[in-house]
PyMOL Python script that loads the backbone (N, CA, C, O; Angstrom):
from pymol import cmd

cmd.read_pdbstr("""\
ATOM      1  N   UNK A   1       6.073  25.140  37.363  1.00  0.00           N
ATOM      2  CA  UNK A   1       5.755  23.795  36.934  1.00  0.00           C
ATOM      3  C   UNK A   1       6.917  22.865  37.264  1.00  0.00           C
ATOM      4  O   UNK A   1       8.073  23.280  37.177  1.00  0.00           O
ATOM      5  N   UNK A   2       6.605  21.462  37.688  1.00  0.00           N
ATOM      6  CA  UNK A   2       7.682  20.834  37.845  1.00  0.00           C
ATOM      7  C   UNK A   2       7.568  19.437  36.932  1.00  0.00           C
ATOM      8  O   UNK A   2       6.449  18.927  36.971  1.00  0.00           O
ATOM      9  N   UNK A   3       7.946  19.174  36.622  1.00  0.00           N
ATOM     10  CA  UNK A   3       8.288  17.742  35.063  1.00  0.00           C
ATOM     11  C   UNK A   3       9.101  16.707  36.272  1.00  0.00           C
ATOM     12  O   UNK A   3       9.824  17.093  37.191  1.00  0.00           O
ATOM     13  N   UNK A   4       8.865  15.848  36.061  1.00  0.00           N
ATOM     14  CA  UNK A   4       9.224  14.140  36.970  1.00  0.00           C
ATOM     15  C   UNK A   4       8.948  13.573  35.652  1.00  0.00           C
ATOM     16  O   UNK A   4       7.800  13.700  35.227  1.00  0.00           O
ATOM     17  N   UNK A   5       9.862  12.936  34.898  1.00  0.00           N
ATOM     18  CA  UNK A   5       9.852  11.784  33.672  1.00  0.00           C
ATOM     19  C   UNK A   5       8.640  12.462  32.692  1.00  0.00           C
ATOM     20  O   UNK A   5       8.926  13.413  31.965  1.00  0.00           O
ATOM     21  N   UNK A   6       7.424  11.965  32.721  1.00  0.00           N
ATOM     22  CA  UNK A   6       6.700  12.691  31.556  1.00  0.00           C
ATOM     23  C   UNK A   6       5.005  12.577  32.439  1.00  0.00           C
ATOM     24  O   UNK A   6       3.836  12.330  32.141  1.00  0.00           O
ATOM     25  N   UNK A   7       5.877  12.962  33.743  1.00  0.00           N
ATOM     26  CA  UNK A   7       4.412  13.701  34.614  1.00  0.00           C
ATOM     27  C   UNK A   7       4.397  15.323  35.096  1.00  0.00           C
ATOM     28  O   UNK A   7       5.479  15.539  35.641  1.00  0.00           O
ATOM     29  N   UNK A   8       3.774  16.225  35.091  1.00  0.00           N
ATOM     30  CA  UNK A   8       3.726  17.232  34.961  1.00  0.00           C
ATOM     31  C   UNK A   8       2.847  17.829  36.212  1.00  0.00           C
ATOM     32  O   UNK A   8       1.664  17.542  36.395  1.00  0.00           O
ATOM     33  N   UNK A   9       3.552  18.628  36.969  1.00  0.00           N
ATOM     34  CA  UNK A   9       3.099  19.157  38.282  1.00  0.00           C
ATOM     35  C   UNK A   9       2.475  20.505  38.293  1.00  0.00           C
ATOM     36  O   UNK A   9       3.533  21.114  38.456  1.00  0.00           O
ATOM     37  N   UNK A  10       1.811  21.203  38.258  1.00  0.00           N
ATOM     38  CA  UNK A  10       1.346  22.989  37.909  1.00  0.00           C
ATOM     39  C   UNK A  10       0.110  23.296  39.012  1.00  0.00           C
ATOM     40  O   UNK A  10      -0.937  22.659  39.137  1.00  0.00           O
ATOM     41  N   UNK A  11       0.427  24.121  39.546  1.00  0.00           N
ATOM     42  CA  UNK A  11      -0.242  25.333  40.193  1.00  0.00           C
ATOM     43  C   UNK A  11      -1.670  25.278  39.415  1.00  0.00           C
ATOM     44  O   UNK A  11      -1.377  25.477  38.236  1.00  0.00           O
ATOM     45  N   UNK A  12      -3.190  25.087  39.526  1.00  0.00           N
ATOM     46  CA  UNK A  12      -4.052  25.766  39.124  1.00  0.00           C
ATOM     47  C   UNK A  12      -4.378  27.029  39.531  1.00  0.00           C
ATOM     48  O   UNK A  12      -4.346  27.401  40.704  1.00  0.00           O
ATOM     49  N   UNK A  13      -4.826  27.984  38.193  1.00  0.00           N
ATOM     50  CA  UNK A  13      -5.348  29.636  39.020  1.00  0.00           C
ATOM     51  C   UNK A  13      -6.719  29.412  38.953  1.00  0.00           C
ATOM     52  O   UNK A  13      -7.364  28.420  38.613  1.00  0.00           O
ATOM     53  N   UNK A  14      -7.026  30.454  39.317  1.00  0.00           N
ATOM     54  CA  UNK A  14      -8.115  30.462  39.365  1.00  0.00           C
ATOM     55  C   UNK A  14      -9.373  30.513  38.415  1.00  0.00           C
ATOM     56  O   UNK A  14     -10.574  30.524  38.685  1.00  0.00           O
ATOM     57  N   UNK A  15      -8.489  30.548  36.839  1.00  0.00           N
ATOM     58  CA  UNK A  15      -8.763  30.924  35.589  1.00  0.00           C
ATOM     59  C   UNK A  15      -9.280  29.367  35.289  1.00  0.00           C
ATOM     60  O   UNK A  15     -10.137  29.110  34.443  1.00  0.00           O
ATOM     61  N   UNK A  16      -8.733  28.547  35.974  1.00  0.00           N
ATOM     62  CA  UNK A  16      -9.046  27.414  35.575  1.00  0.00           C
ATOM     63  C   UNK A  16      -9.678  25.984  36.508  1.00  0.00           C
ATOM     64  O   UNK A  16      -9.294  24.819  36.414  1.00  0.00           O
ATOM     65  N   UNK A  17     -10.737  26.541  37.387  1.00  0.00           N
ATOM     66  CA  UNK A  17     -11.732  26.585  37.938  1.00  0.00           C
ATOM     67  C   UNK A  17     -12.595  25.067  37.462  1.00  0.00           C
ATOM     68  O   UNK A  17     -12.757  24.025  38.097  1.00  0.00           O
ATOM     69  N   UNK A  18     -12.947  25.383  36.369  1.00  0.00           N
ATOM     70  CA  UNK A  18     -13.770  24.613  35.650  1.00  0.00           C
ATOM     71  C   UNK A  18     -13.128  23.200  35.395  1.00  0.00           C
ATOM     72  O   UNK A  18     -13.679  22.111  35.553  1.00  0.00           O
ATOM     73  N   UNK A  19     -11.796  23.458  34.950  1.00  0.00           N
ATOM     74  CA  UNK A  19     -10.932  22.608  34.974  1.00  0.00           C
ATOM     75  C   UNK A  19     -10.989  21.485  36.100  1.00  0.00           C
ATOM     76  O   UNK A  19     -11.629  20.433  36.113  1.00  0.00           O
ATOM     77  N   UNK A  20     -10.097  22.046  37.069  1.00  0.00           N
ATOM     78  CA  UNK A  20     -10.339  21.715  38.376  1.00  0.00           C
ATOM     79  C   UNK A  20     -12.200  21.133  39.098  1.00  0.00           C
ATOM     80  O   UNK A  20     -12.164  20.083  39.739  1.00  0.00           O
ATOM     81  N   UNK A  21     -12.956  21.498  39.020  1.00  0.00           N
ATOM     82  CA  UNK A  21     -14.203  21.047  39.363  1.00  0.00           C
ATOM     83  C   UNK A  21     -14.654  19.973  38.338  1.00  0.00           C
ATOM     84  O   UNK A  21     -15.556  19.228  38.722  1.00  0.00           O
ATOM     85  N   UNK A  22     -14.125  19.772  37.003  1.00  0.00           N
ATOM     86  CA  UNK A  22     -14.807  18.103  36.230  1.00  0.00           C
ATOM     87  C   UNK A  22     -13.289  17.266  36.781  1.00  0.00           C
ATOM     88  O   UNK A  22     -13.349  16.045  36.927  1.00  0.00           O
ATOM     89  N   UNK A  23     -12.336  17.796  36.987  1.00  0.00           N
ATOM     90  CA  UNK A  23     -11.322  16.601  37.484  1.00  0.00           C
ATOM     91  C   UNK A  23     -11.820  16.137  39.093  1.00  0.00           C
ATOM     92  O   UNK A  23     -12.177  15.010  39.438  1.00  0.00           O
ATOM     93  N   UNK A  24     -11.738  17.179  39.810  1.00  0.00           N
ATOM     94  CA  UNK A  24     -12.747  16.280  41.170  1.00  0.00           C
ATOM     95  C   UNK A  24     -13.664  16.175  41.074  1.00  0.00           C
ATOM     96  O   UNK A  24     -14.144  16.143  42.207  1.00  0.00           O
ATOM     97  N   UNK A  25     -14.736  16.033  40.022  1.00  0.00           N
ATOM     98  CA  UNK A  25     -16.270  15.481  39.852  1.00  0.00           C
ATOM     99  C   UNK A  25     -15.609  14.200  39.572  1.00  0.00           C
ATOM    100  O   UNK A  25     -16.104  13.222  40.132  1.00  0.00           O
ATOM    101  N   UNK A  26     -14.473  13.989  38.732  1.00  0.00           N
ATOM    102  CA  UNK A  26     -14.430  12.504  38.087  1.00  0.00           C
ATOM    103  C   UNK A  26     -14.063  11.518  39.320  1.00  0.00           C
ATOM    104  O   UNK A  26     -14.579  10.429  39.575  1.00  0.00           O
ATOM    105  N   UNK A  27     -13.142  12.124  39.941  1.00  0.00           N
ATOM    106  CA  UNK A  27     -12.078  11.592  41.108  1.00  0.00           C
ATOM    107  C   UNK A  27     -13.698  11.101  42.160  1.00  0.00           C
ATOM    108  O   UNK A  27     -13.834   9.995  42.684  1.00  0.00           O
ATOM    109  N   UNK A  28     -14.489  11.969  42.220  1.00  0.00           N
ATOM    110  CA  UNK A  28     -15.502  11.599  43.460  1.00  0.00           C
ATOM    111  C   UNK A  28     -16.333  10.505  42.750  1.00  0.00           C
ATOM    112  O   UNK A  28     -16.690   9.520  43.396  1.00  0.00           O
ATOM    113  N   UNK A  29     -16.699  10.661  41.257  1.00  0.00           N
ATOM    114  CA  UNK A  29     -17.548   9.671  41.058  1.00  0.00           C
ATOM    115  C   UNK A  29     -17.108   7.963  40.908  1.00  0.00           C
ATOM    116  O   UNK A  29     -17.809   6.957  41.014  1.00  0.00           O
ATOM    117  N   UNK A  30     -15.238   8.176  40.539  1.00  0.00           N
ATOM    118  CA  UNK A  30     -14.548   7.120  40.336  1.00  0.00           C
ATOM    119  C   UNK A  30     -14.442   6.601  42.008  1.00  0.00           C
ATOM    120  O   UNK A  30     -14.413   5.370  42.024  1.00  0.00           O
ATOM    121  N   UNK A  31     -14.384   7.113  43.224  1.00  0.00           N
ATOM    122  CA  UNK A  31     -14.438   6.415  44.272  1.00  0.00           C
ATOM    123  C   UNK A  31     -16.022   5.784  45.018  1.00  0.00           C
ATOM    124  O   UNK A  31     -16.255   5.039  45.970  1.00  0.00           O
ATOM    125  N   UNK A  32     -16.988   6.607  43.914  1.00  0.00           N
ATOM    126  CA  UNK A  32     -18.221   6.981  44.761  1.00  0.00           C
ATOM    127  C   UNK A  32     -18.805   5.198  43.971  1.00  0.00           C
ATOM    128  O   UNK A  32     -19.575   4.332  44.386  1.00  0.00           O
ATOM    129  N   UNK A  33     -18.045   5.314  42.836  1.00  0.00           N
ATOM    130  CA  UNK A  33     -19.075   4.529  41.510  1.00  0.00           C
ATOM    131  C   UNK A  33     -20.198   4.688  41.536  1.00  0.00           C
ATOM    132  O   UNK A  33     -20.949   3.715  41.613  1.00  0.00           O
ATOM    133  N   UNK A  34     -20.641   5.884  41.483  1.00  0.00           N
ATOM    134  CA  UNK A  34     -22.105   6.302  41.463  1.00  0.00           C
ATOM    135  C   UNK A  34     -21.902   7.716  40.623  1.00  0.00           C
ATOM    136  O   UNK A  34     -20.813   8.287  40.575  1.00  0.00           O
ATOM    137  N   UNK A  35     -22.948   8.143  40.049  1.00  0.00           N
ATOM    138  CA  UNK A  35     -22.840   9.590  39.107  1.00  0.00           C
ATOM    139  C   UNK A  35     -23.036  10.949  40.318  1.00  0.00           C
ATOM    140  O   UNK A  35     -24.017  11.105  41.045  1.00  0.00           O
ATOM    141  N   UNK A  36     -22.325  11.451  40.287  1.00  0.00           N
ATOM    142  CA  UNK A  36     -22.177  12.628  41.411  1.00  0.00           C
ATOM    143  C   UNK A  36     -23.472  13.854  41.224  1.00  0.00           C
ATOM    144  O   UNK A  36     -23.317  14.421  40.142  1.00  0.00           O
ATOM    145  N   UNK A  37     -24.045  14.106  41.587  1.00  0.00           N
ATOM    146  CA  UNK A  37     -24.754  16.062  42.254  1.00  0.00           C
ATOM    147  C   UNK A  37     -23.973  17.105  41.861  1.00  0.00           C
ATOM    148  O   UNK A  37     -23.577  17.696  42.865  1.00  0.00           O
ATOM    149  N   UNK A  38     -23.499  17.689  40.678  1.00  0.00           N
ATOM    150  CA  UNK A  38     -22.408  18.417  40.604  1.00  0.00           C
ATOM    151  C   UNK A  38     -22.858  19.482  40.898  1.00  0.00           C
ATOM    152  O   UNK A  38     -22.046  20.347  40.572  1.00  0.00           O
ATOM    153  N   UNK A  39     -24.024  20.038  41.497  1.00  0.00           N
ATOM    154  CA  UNK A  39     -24.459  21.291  42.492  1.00  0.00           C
ATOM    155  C   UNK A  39     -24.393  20.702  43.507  1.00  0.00           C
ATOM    156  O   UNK A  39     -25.410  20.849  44.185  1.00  0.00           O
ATOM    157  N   UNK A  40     -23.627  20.066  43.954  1.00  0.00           N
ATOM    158  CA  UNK A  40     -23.426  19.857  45.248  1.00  0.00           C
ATOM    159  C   UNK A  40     -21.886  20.719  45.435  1.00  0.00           C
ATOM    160  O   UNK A  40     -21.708  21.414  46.436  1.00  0.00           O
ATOM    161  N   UNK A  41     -21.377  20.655  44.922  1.00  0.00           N
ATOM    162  CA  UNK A  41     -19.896  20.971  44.819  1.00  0.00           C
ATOM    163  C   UNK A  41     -19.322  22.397  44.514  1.00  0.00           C
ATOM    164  O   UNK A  41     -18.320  22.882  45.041  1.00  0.00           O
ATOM    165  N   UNK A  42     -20.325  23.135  43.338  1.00  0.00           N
ATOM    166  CA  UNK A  42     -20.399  24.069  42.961  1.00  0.00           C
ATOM    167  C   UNK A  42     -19.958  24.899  44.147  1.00  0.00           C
ATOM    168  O   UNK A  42     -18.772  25.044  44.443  1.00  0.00           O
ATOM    169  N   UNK A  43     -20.630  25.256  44.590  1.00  0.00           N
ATOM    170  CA  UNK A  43     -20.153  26.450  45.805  1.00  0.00           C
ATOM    171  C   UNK A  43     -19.039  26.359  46.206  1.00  0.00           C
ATOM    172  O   UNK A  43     -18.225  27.218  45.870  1.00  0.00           O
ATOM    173  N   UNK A  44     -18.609  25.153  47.157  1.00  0.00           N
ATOM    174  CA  UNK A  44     -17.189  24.997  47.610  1.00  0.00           C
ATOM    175  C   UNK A  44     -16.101  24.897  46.452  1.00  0.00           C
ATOM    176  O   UNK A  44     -14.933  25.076  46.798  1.00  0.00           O
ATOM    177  N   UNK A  45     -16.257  24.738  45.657  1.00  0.00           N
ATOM    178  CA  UNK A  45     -15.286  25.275  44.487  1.00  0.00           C
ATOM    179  C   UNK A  45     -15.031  26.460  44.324  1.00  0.00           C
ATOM    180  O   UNK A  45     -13.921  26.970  44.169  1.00  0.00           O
ATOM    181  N   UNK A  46     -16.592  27.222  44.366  1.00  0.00           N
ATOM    182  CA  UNK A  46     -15.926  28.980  43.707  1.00  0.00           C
ATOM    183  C   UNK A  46     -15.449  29.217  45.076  1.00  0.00           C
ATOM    184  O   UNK A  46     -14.323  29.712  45.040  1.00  0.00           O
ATOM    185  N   UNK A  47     -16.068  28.976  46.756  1.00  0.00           N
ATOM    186  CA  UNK A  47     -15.141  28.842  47.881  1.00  0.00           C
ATOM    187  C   UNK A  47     -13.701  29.027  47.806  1.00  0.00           C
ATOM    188  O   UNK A  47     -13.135  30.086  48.077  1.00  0.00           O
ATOM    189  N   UNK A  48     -12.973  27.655  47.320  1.00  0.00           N
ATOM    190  CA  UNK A  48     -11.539  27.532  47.729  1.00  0.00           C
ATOM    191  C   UNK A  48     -10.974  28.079  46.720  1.00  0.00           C
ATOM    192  O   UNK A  48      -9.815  28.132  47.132  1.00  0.00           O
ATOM    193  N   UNK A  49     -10.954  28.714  45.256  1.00  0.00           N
ATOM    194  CA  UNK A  49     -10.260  29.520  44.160  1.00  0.00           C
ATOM    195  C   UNK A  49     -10.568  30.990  44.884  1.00  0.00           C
ATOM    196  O   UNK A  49      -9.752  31.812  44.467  1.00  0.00           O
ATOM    197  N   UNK A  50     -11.509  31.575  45.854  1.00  0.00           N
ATOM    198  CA  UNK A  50     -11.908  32.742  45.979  1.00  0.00           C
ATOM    199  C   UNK A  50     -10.772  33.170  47.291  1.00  0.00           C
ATOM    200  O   UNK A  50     -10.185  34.248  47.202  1.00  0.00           O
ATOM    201  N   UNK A  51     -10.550  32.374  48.335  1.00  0.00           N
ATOM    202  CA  UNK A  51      -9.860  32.279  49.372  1.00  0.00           C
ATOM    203  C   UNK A  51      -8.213  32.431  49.130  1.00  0.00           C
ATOM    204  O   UNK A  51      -7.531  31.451  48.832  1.00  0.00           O
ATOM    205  N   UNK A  52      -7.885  33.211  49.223  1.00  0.00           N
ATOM    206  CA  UNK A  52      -6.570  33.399  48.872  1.00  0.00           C
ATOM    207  C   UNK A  52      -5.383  32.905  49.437  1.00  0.00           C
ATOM    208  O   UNK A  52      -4.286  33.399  49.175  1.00  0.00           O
ATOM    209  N   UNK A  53      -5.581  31.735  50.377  1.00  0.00           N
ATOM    210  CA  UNK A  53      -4.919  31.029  51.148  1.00  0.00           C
ATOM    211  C   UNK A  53      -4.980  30.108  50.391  1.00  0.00           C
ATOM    212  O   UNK A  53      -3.909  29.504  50.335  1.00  0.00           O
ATOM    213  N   UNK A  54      -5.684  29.743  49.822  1.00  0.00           N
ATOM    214  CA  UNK A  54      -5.575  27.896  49.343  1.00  0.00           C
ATOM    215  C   UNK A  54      -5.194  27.993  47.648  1.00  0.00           C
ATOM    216  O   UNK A  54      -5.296  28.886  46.807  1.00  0.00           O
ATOM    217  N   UNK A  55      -4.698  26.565  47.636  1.00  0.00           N
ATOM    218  CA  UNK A  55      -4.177  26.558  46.289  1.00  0.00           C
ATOM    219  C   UNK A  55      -4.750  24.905  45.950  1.00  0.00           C
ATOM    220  O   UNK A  55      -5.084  24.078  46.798  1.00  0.00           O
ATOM    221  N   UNK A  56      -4.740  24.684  44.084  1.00  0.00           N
ATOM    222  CA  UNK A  56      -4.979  23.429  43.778  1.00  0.00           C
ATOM    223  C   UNK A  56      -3.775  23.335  42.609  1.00  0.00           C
ATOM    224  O   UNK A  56      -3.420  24.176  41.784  1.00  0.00           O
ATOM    225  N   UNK A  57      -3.255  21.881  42.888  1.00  0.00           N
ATOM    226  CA  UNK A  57      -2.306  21.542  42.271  1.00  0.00           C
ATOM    227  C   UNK A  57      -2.754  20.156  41.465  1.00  0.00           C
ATOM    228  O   UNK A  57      -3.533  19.282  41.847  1.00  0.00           O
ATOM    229  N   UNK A  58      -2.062  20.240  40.320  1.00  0.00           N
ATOM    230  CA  UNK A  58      -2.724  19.242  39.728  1.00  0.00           C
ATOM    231  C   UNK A  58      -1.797  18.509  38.865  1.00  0.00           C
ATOM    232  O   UNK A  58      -1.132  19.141  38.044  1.00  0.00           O
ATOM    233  N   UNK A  59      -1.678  17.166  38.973  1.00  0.00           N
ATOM    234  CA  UNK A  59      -0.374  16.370  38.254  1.00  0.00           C
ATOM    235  C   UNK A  59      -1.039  15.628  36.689  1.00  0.00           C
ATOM    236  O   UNK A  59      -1.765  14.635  36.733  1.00  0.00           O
ATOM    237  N   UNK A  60      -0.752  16.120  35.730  1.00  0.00           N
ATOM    238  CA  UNK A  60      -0.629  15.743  34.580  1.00  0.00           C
ATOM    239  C   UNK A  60       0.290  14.903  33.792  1.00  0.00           C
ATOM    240  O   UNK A  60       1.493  15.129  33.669  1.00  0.00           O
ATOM    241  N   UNK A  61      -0.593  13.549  33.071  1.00  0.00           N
ATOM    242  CA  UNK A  61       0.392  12.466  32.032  1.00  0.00           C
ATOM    243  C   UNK A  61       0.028  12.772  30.797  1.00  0.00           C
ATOM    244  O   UNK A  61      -1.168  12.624  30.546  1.00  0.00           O
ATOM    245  N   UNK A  62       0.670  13.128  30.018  1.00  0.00           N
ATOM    246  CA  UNK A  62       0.216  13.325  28.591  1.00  0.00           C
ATOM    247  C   UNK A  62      -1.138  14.263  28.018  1.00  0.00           C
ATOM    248  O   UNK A  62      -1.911  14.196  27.062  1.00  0.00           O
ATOM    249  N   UNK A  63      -0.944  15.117  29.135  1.00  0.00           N
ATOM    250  CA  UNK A  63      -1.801  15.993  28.883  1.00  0.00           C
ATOM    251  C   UNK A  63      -3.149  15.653  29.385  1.00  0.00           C
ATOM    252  O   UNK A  63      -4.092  16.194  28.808  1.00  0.00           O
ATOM    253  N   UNK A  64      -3.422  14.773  30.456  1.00  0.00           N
ATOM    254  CA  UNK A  64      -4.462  14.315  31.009  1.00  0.00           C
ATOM    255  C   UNK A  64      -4.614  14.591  32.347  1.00  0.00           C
ATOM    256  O   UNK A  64      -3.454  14.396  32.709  1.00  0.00           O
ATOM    257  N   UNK A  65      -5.113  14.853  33.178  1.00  0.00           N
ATOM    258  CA  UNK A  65      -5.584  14.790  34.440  1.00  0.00           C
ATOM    259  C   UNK A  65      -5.116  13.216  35.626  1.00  0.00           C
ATOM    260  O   UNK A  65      -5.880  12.332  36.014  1.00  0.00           O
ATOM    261  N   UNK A  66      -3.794  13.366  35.884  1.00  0.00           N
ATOM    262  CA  UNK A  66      -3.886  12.135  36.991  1.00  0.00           C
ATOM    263  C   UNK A  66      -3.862  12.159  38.528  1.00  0.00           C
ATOM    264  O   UNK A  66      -3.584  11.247  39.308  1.00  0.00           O
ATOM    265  N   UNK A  67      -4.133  13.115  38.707  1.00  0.00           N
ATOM    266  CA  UNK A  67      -4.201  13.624  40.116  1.00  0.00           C
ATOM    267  C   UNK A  67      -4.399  15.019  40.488  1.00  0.00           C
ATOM    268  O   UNK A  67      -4.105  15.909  39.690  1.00  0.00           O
ATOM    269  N   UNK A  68      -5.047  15.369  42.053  1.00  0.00           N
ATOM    270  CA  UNK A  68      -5.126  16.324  42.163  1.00  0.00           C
ATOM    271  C   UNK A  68      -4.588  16.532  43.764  1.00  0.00           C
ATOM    272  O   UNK A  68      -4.302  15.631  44.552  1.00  0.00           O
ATOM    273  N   UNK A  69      -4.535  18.137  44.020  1.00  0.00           N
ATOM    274  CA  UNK A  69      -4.100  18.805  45.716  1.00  0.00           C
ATOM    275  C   UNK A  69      -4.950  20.067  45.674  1.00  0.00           C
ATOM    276  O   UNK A  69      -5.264  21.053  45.007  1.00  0.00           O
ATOM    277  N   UNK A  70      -5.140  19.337  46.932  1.00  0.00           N
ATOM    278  CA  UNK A  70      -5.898  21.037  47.459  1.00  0.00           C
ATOM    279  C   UNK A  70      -4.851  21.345  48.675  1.00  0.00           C
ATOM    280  O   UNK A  70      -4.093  20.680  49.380  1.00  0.00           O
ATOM    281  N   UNK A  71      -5.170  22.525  48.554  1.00  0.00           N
ATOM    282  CA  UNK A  71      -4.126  22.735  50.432  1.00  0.00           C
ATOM    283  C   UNK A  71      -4.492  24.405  50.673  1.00  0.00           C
ATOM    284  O   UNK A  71      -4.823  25.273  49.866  1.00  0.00           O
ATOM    285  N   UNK A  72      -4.307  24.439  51.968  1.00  0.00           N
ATOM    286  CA  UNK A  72      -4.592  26.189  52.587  1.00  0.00           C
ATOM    287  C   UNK A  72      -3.543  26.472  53.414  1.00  0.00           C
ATOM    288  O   UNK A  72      -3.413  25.727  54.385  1.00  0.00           O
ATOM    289  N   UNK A  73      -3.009  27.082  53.316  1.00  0.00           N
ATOM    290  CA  UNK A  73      -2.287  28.076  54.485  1.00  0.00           C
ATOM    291  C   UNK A  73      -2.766  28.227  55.782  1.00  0.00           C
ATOM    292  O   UNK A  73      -3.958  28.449  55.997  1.00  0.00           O
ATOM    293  N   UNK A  74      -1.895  28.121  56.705  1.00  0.00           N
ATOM    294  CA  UNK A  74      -2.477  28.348  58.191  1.00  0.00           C
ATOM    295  C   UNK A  74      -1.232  28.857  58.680  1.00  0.00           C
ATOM    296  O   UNK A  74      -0.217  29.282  58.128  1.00  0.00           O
ATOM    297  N   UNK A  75      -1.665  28.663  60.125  1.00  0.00           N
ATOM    298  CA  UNK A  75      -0.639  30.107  61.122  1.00  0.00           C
ATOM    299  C   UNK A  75      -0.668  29.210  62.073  1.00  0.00           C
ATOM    300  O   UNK A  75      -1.740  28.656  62.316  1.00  0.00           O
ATOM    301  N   UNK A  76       0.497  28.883  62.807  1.00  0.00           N
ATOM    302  CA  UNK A  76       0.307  28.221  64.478  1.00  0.00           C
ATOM    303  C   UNK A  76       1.728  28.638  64.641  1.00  0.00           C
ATOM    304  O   UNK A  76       2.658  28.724  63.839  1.00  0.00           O
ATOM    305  N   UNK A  77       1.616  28.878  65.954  1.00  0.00           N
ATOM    306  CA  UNK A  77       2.570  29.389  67.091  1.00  0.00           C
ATOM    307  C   UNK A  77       3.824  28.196  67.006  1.00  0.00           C
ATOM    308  O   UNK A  77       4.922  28.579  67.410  1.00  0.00           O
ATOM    309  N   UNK A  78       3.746  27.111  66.622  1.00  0.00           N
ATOM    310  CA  UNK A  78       4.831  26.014  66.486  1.00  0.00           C
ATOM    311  C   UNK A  78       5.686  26.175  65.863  1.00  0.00           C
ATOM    312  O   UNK A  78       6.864  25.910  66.105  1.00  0.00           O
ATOM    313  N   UNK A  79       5.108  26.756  64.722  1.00  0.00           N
ATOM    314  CA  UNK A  79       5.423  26.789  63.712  1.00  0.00           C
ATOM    315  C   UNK A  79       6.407  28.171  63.245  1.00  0.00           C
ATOM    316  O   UNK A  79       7.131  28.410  62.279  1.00  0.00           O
ATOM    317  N   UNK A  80       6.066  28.809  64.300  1.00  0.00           N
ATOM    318  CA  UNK A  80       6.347  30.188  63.962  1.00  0.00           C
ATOM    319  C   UNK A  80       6.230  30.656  62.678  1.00  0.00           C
ATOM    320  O   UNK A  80       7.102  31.098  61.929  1.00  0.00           O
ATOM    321  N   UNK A  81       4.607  30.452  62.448  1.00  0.00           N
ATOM    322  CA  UNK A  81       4.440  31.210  61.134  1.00  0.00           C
ATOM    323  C   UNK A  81       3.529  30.611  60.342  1.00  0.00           C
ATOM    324  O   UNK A  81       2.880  29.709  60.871  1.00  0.00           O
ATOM    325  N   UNK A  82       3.300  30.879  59.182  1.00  0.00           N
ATOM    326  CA  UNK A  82       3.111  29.948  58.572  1.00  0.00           C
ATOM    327  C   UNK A  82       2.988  28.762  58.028  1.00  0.00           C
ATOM    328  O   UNK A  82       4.107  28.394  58.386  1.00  0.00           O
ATOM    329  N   UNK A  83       2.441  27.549  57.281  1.00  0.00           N
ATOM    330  CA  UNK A  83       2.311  26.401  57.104  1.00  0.00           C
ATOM    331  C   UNK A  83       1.467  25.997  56.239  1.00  0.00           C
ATOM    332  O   UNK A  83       0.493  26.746  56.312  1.00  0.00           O
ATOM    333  N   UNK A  84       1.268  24.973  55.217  1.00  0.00           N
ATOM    334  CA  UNK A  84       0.654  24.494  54.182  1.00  0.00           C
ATOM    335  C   UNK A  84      -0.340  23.412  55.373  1.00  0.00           C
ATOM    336  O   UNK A  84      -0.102  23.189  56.560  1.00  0.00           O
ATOM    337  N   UNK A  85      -1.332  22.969  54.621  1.00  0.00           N
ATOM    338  CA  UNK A  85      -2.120  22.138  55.330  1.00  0.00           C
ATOM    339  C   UNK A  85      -2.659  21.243  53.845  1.00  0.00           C
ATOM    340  O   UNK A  85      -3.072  21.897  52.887  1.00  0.00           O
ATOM    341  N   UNK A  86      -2.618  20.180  53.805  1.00  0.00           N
ATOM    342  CA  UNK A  86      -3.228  19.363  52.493  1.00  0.00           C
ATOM    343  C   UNK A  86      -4.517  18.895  53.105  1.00  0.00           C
ATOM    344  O   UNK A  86      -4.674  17.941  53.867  1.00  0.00           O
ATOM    345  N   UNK A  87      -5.456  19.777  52.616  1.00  0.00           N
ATOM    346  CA  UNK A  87      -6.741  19.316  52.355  1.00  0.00           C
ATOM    347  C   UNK A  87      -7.358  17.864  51.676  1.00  0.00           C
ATOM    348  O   UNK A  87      -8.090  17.125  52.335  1.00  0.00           O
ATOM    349  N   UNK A  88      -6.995  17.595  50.401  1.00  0.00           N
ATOM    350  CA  UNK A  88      -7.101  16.597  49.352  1.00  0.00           C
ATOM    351  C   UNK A  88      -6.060  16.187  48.895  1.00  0.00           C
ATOM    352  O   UNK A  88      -5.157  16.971  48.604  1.00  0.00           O
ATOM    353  N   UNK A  89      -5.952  14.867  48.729  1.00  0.00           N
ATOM    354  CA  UNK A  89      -5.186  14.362  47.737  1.00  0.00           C
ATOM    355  C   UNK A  89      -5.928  13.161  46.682  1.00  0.00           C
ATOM    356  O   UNK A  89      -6.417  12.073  46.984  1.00  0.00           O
ATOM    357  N   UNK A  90      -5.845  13.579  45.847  1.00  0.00           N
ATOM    358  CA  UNK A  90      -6.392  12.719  44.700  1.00  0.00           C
ATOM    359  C   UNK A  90      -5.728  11.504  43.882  1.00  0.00           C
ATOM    360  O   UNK A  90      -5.645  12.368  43.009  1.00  0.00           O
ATOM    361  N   UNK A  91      -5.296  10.604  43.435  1.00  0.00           N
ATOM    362  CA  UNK A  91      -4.688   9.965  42.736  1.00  0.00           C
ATOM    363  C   UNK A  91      -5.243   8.917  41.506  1.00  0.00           C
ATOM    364  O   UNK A  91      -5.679   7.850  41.939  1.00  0.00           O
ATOM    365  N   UNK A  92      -5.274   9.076  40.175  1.00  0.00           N
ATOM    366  CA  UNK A  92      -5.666   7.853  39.469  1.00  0.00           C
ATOM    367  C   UNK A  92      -4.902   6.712  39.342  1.00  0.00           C
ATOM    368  O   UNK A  92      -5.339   5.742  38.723  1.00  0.00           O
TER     369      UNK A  92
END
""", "prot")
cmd.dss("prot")
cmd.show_as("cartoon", "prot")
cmd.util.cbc("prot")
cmd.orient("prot")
């Protein structure tokens, strides 16, 4: 976990899934301003917690939800090796 003033940075596992899927339901409906399909989403959620390359990170104010990260791991020859890739970034 990483603390910046009284914002709070943490790793989601996979334990907390659910978590993670009403914070990007909110994030999509707050850009969409429309009420979201939340079987639309379902799948690619249990998707990216199941994939053991990707991770979701999630920044907390007071115990609230103010942002989110998705990101996966990849491999390129540039790189020699490994590399993060940011999928999402979320922000309230």
């Amino acid at each position: 976990m990483l603390y910046t003033n009284d914002v709070v940075i943490e790793q989601l596992s996979p334990v907390n899934r659910a978590a993670a899927k009403q914070f990007v339901l909110q994030l999509l409906t707050e850009l969409d301003d429309k009420a979201i399909d939340e079987t639309l989403y379902e799948g690619s959620i249990e998707a990216f917690f199941d994939n053991t390359k990707s991770v979701v990170y999630v920044a907390k104010q007071n115990d609230k939800y103010i942002g989110v990260l998705t990101a996966v791991e990849s491999i390129a020859i540039y790189s020699q090796g490994a590399y993060g890739v940011i999928q999402e970034l979320f922000v309230l």
